[in-house]
N, C-alpha and C positions, 0 to 999 in steps of 0.2 A: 577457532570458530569464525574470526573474520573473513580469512583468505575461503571459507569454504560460503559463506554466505556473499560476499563479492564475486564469486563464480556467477553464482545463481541469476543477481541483479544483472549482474554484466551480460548474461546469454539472453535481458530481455532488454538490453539497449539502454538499462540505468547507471549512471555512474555513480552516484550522488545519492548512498542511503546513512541510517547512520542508527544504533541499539545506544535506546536511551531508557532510564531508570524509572517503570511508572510511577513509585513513589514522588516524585519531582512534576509529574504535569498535572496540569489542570483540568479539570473533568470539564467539557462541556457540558454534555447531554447525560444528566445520572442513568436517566434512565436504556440508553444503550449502553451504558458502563454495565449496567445489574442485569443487563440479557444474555450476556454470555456465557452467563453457570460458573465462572471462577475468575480468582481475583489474579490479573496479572503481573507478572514482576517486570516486565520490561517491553516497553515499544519500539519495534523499528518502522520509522517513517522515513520513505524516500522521493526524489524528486524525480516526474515523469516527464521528459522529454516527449512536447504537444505542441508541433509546427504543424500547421498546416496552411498548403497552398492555395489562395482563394481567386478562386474566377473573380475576375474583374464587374462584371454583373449580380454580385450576391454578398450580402452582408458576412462579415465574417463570424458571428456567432453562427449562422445557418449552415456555413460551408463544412462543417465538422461533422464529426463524432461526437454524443455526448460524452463527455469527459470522464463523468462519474462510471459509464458503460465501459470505457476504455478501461479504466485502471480497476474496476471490479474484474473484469478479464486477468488482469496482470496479476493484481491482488492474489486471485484463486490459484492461478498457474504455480506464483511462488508460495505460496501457503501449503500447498499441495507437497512442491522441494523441500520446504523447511520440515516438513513433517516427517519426514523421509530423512531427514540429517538428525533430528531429535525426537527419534518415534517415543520418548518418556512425556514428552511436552503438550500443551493442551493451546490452541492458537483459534482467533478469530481476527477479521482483516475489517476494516471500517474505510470507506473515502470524506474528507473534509469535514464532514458535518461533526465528528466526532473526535 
């Protein structure tokens, strides 16, 4: 499973994911926890490589992408793979807040 899920990340420029036990994390937000119609047995959270080059004239929050748009793109792309490596499996994707 790992070598086939580290394909996936690595063809979006992530090196840095990692499938961890939902039983073990902490819920932020119940209430996105209880939207997704079923109870999940495992998270993978991974880290998104976010440089950007800032023109000398512009604050560096402005010079970007919002962050949360960036990796809701990503988000969908591999959710979309994973589903397709475990079509028995039932998956939804969250950024930070959650």
């Amino acid at each position: 499973m790992s070598e086939r899920l580290k394909d996936l990340f690595l063809r979006e420029g992530i090196e840095f994911f990692s499938v961890l036990d939902f039983e073990k994390m902490k819920i932020a937000n119940q209430r996105l926890a209880s939207s997704i119609g079923f109870t999940p047995r495992s998270v993978i959270v991974f880290l998104v490589p976010y440089f950007v080059d800032v023109p000398e004239n512009i604050s560096v929050y402005a010079a970007s992408y919002d962050y949360h748009i960036v990796i809701k793109d990503i988000s969908s792309r591999l959710t979309s793979e994973i589903k397709k490596l475990f079509p028995e499996g039932a998956f939804s994707s969250f950024t930070d807040h959650s």
